[in-house]
C-alpha positions in Angstrom: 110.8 98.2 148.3 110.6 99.6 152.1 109.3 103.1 151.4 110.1 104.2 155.3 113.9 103.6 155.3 116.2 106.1 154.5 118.7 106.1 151.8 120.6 108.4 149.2 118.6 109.3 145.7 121.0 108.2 142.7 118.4 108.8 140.0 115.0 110.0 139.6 113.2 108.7 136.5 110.5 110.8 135.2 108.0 108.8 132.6 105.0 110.2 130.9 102.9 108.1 128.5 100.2 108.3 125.8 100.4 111.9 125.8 98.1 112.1 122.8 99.0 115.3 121.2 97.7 116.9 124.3 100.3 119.4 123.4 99.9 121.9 126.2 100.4 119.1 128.9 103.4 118.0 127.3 105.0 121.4 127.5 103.7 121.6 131.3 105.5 118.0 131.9 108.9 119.9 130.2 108.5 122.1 133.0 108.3 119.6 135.4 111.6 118.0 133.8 112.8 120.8 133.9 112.5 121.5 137.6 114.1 118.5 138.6 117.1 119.0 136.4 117.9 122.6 138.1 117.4 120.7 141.9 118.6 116.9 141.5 121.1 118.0 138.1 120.7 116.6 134.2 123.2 113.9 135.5 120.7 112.4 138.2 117.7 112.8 136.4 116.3 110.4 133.5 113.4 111.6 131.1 111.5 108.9 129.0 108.6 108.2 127.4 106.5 105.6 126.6 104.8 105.9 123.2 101.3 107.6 122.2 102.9 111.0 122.4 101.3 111.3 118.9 97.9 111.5 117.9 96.9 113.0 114.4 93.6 114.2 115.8 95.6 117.5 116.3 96.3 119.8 113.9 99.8 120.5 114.4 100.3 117.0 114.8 98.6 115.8 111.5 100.2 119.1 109.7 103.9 118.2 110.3 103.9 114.5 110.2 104.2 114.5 113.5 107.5 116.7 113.7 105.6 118.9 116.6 105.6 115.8 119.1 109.6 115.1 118.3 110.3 118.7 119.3 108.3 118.8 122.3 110.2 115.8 123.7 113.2 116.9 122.8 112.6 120.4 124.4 111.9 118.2 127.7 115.0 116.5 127.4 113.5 112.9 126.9 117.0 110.8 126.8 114.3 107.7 125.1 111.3 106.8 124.3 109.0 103.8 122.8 106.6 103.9 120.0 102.9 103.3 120.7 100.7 102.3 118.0 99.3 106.1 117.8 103.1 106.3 116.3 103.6 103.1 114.9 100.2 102.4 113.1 98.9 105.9 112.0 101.9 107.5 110.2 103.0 104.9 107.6 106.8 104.1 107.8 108.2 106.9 105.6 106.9 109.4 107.7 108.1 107.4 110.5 111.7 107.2 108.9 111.4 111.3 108.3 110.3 112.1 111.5 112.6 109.7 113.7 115.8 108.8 111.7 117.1 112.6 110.8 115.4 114.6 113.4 115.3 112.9 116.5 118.3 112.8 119.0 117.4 110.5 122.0 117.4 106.2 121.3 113.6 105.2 119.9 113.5 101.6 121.7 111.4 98.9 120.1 112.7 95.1 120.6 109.9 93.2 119.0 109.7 95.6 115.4 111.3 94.6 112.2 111.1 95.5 108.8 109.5 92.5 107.0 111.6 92.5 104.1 114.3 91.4 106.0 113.7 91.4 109.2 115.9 93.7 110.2 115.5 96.9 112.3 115.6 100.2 110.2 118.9 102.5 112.0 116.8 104.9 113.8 115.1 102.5 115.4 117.2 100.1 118.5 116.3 97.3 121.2 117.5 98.9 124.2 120.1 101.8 125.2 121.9 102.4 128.5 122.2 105.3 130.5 124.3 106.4 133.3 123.1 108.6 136.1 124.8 109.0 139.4 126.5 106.1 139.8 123.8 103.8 138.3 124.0 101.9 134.8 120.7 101.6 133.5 119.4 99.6 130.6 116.2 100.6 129.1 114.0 98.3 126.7 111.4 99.2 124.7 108.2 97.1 123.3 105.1 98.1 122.0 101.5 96.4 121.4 101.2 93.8 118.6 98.4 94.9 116.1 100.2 92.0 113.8 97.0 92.3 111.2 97.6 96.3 110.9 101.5 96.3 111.0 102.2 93.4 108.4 99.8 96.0 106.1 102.3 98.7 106.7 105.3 96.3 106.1 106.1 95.7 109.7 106.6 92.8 111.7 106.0 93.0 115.1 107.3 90.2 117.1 106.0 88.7 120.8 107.0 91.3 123.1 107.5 89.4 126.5 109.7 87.2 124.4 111.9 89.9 122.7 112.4 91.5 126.8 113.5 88.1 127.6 115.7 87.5 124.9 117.3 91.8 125.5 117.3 91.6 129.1 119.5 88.2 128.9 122.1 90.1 127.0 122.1 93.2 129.1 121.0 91.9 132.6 125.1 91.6 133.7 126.6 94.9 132.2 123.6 96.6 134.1 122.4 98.1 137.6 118.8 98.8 137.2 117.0 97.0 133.8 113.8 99.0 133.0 111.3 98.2 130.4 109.5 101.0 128.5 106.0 98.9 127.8 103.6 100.0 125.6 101.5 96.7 126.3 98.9 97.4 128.5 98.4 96.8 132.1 97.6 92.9 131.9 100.3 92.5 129.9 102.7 94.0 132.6 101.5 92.2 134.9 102.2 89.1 133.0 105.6 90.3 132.3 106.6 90.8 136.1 105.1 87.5 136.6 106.9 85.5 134.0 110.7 87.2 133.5 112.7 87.3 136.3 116.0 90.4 136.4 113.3 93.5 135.1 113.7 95.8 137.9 111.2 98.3 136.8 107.8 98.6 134.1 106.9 101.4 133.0 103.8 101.2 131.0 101.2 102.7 129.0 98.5 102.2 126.4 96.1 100.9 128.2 95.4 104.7 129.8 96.1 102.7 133.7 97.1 104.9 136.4 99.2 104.0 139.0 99.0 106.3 142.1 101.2 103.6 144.3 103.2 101.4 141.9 102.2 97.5 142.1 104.9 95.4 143.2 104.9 91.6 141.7 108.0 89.5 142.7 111.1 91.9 142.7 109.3 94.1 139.8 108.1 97.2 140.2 105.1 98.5 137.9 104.5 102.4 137.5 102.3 104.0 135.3 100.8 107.9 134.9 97.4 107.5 133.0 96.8 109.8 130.1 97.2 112.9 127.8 100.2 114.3 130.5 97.7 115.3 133.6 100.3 113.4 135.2 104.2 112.7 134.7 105.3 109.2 137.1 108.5 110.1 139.1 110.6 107.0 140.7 113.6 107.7 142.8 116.1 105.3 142.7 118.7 104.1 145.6 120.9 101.3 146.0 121.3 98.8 148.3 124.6 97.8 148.6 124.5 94.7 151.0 122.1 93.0 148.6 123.1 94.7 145.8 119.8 95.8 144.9 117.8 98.6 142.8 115.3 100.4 145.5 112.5 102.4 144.3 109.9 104.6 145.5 107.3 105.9 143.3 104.6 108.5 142.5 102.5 110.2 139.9 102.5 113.8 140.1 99.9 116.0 138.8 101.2 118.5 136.1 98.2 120.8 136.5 99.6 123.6 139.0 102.9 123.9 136.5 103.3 126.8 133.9 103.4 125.6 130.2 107.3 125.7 129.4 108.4 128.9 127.3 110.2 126.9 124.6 107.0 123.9 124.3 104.9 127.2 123.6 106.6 129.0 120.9 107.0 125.3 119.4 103.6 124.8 119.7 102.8 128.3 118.2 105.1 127.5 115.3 103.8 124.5 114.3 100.3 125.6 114.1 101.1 128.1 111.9 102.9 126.0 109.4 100.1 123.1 109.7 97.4 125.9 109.2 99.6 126.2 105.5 100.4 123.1 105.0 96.4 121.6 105.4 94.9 125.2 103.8 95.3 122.8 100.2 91.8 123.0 98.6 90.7 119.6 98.1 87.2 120.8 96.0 84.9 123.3 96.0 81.2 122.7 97.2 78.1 124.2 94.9 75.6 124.2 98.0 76.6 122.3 101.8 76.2 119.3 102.8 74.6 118.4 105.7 76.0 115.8 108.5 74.1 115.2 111.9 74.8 112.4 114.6 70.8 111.3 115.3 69.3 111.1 111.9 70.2 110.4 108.0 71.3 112.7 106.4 74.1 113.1 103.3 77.9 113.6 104.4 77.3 110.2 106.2 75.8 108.7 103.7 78.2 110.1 101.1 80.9 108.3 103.6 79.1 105.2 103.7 79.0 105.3 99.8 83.1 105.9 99.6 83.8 103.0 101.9 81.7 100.4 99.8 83.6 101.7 96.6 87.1 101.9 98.2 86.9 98.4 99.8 84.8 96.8 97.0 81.7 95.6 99.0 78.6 95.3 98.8 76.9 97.6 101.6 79.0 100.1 103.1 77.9 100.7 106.7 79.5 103.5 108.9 78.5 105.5 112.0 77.3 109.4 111.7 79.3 110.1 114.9 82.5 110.2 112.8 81.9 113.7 111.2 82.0 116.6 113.7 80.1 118.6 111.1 78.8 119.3 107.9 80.7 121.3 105.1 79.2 124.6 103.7 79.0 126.2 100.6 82.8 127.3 98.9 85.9 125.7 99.2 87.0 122.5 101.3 90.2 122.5 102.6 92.3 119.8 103.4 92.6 121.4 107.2 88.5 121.1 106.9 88.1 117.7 106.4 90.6 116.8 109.3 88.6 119.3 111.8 85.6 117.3 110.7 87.0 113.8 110.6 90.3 114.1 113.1 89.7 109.9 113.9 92.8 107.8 112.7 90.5 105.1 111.5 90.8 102.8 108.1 88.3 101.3 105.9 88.2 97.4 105.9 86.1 94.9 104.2 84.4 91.7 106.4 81.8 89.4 106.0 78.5 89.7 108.1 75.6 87.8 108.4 72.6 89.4 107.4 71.3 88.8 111.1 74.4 90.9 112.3 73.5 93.3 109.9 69.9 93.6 111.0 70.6 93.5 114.7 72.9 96.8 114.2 70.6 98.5 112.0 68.3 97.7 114.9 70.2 99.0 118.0 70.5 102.2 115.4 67.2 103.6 115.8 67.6 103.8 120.1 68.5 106.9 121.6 71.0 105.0 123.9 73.4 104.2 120.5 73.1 107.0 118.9 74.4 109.2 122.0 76.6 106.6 123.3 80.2 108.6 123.9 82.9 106.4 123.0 86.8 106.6 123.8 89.7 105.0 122.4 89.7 102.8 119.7 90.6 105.4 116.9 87.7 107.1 117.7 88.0 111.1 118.2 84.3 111.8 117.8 82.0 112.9 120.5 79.3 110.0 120.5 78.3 107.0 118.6 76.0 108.2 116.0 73.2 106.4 114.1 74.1 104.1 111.4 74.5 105.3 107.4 74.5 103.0 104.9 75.1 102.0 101.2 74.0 99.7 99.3 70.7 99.3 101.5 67.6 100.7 102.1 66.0 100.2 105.6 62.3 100.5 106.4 61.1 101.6 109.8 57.5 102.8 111.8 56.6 103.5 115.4 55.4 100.8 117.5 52.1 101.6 120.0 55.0 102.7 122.5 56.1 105.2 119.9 59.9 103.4 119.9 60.6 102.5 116.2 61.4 99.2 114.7 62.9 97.9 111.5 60.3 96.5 109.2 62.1 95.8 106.5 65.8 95.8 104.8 66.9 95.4 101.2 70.1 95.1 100.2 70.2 95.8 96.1 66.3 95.5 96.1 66.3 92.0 97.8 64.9 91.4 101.2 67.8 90.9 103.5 68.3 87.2 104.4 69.7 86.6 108.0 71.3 83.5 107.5 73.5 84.7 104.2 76.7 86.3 104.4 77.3 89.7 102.8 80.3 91.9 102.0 80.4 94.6 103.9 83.0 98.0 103.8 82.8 99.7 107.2 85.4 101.0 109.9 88.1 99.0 111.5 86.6 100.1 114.9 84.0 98.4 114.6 86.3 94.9 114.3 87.8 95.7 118.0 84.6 95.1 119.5 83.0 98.8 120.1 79.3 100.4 119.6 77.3 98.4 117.6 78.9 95.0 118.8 77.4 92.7 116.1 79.6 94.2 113.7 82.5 92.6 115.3 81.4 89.1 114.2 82.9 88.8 111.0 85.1 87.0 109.5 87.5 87.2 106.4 88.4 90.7 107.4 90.8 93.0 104.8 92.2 95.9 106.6 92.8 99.2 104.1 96.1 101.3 105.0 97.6 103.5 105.6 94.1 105.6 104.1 91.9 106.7 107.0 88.4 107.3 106.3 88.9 111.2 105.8 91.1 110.1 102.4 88.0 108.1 101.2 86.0 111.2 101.5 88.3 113.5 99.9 87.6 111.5 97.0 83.7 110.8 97.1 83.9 115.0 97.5 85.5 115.1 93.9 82.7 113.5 92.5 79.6 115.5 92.0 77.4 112.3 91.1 78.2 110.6 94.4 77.5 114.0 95.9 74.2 113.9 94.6 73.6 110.1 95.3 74.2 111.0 98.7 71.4 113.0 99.2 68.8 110.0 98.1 67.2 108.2 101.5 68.6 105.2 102.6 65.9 105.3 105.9 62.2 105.7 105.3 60.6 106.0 108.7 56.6 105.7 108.7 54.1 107.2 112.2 55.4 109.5 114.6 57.1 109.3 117.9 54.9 109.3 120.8 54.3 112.7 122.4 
């Protein structure tokens, strides 16, 4: 790539990635598409994008299955696009097959997903596409991350991705000019990519949230990437070099901030909020008196959580984290559009075995200011902070040392003394399995994953149930002293 030497501008590829549901930047990145289209002309300019542009944490997201995200790209012109797992994992796959096989009208590019009844590829969804602009031929493939645990739950089977670009780019390497792969991997898997497949010309990527101010060059690959939620869009030019019959490339991320939303993403937008605001207005049950939730101490929508993990994953000790819930619920009617403002997070129940010492060094870690206010990112998570720990199943015994920081002196699990060295059954969050707040929860083993419910299902149900309601309210913590003053 020589970024100093002149030469004519065939194409310019614009790529925006795990958008999020960040709805507003998306229809600020249509105006930036838009832009180019009236200066450079549709013909020269390529629109794609590389998966995460979905994220059910939003309302008009999780109220039309996801229908608000296809419109926005399609009011941007996006000529393809890759699934990311916010797509692939969250909305189970006949909402997938709804929202992609009779409404969309650009290609949806996965190489390494199949069916696994028979391994074949559902119509809506292809390997790679090719597209002409200026007098360029170029192929586009699509992969995205390999969650095989989560996906073979939901009936998918989700292949090595560096070996299904191989195996596409063989085939369309010699019909192509430029061969781009839309990667929903991750940065160090890009990088591995470039390093390992020779003929990919160009990586766009994603998921890992990486940007790329100046593309990285590895071999005769490019790498680009534009960060997050759409407060940037990437932009490669694209030349030629006819005497070695070569792609060039020069690249940038620009910032969308300074653009105007575009008119049509708006009223979309607008549309959509209103008919989620119907659609989640369902009443789900109707609360005698509220019910509490707060992040730093027990209290009973947590612990009525905690309670509807052990019973929906058959454990037993349900542990969760108070951070999940936003808020409590007051007195009247509960909504289905309440529960999501309360619990947006796409996260699912799962079973594991823990140790009791595992158990006791979270349950430790729970009582420090530093875990409960902990602010977490990714990982499902669409909470603020961490939270204390509530549990079920358990009661937990703590008192103020001479330093006036408290300390577990004793746990029970079904009125026996928790030993460290036995295992236990133990329903909690997937989260937790990835490695994330209170680490000792990642080391078990055995682990059942529960989709496609997410944790807001479970407590639809427990909120039907007027004795877990009150069983809620009984202490799981009994703290004895006082904090220093």
């Amino acid at each position: 790539m020589n970024e100093t030497q002149d030469w004519t501008i065939e194409a310019i590829l614009l790529h925006s990635n795990d958008i999020h549901s960040r709805l507003e930047h998306a229809a600020k990145i249509a105006t930036v598409i838009a832009e180019h289209r009236r200066t450079y002309g549709s013909d020269r300019v390529l629109a794609v994008d590389i998966g995460d542009h979905m994220d059910r944490m939003r309302v008009e997201t999780e109220g039309s299955d996801g229908l608000i995200n296809i419109e926005l790209l399609h009011i941007a012109g996006c000529e393809a696009a890759t699934l990311g797992n916010n797509e692939g994992l969250t909305f189970e796959p006949r909402l997938l097959e709804a929202a992609y096989r009779d409404r969309v009208k650009f290609p949806v590019l996965v190489a390494n997903m199949f069916r696994t009844s028979d391994h074949e590829r559902p119509e809506w969804l292809s390997p790679s596409t090719v597209v002409r602009k200026g007098k360029l031929r170029i192929g586009i493939i699509g992969v995205t991350a390999r969650y095989t645990d989560f996906y073979t739950l939901l009936g998918w089977d989700v292949t090595d991705p560096i070996d299904a670009v191989r195996m596409e780019a063989a085939e369309l390497r010699p019909h192509v000019d430029v061969l781009v792969v839309l990667s929903h991997l991750g940065l160090p898997f890009d990088r591995r990519m470039a390093e390992q497949l020779e003929g990919i010309d160009l990586i766009l990527g994603g998921h890992t949230h990486h940007l790329l101010e100046e593309p990285l060059v590895i071999g005769s690959t490019t790498i680009c990437a534009a960060g997050k939620f759409g407060d940037w869009v990437g932009r490669v030019e694209i030349g030629w070099d006819e005497a070695a019959s070569k792609p060039l490339f020069r690249a940038e991320c620009v910032p969308t901030a300074a653009y105007e939303e575009h008119p049509d993403a708006v009223a979309a937008i607008a549309k959509y909020r209103e008919l989620a605001s119907e659609r989640l207005g369902r009443v789900i049950t109707r609360l005698e008196m509220p019910i509490l939730s707060r992040e730093d101490q027990e209290s009973q929508l947590p612990n009525l959580l905690a309670a509807g993990i052990r019973r929906w994953t058959n454990a037993d000790i349900g542990i969760t984290n108070n951070g999940q819930l936003l808020s409590g619920l007051p007195l009247g009617d509960v909504t289905a559009g309440d529960l999501h403002a309360i619990c947006p997070s796409p996260i699912n129940p799962c079973r594991l075995k823990l140790l009791g010492t595992h158990i006791r060094e979270a349950l430790q870690q729970s009582l420090r200011d530093e875990y409960i206010t902990m602010p977490i990112r990714g990982f499902g998570f669409r909470g603020n902070v961490l939270g204390t720990l509530a549990v079920d199943g358990m009661s937990v015994e703590a008192e103020y040392d001479r330093q006036g920081q408290l300390q577990l002196a004793a746990i029970y699990v079904d009125g026996d003394p928790l030993v460290d060295d036995r295992e236990y059954s133990v329903g909690t969050l997937d989260m937790f399995t990835f490695g994330v707040g209170y680490l000792s929860l990642k080391q078990g083993s055995d682990i059942h994953y529960f989709l496609p419910e997410f944790i807001r299902d479970v407590l639809a149900e427990e909120l039907q149930n007027p004795a877990a309601i009150t069983a809620a309210s009984h202490a799981r913590f009994v703290i004895r002293g006082r904090a220093a003053t």
